[in-house]
C-alpha positions, 0 to 999 in steps of 0.5 A: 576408651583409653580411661577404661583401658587403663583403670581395667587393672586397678580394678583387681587391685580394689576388687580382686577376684573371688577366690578362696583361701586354702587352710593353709593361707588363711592364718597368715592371711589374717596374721596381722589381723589377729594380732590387732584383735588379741592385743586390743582385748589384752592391753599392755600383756604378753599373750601367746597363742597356740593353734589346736587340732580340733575334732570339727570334720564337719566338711561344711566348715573345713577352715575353723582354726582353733587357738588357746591363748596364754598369759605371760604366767602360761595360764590358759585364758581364751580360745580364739578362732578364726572361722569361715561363714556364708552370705548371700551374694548380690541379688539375694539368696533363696534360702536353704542349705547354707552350702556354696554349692547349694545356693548363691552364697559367698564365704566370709571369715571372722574371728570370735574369742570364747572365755574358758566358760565358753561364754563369747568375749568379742566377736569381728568380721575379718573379711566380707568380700560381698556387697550385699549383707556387709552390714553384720561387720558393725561394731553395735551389731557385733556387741550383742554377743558378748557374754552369751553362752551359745552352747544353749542357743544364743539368745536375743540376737538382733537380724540385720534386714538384709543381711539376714543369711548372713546374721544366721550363718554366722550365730549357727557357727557360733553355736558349733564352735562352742559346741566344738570347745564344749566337748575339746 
């Protein structure tokens, strides 16, 4: 008894309680996260990034942050966003509307780097808090949008079994996202 007493609080610290990131601590949450991303894709330059103020008002998806990056010579070379999507929690979903309050969903963030042609440079899961689905933060998985153009649906992408919400609530908010960046 006592063990479990003592290995209670560690359990917060391992596996802390869902709660869900306001706006504005979703960009420092991931600050060092981005950074890696960014400086992985642009070995050895200077790359700055500038947040945007996007059109989205879609209530579904209020945490989508939209930045430009930058060259040292100042020449726009990407978007960059970092945005929330939805899977299933354990004991599956039924489907449907993917709205938390629809539906036995749990929020998960990721980035994606989009070309000045709109066409996808990287996709990565920043954070997926569930047990059930985790698989979509595969590199292989990931890869397969790479040079797809979502803003004409994307074509030829895989469904991981088992994590097939959350395969299609992020290819949804891929196709958004570009048609957010198509009509910026």
């Amino acid at each position: 008894m006592r063990l479990i007493l003592l290995l209670f609080p560690l359990t917060f610290v391992f596996f802390p309680p869902e709660s869900p990131l306001s706006r504005a601590q979703i960009i420092p949450y991931f600050e060092k996260k981005a950074k890696k991303i960014i400086k992985k894709e642009w070995k050895g330059q200077t790359i700055r990034k500038e947040e945007q103020m996007t059109k989205d008002t879609t209530p579904l998806f209020p945490d989508r942050h939209l930045f430009k990056l930058y060259n040292k010579e100042e020449q726009f070379i990407a978007y960059f966003i970092i945005s929330k999507s939805y899977g299933c929690r354990i004991g599956g979903c039924n489907g449907g509307d993917l709205h938390p309050a629809n539906g036995p969903y749990e929020a998960f963030y990721y980035s994606a780097i989009f070309n000045p042609d709109l066409t996808i440079r990287r996709v990565d899961i920043l954070d997926y808090p569930s047990e059930y689905g985790y698989e979509i933060g595969a590199k292989n998985w990931l890869r397969q949008f790479k040079g797809q153009k979502p803003c004409g649906g994307l074509k030829g992408i895989d469904i991981i079994s088992g994590a097939t919400v959350s395969c299609n609530s992020l290819s949804a908010d891929l196709v958004d996202v570009c048609w957010l960046l198509n009509g910026e």
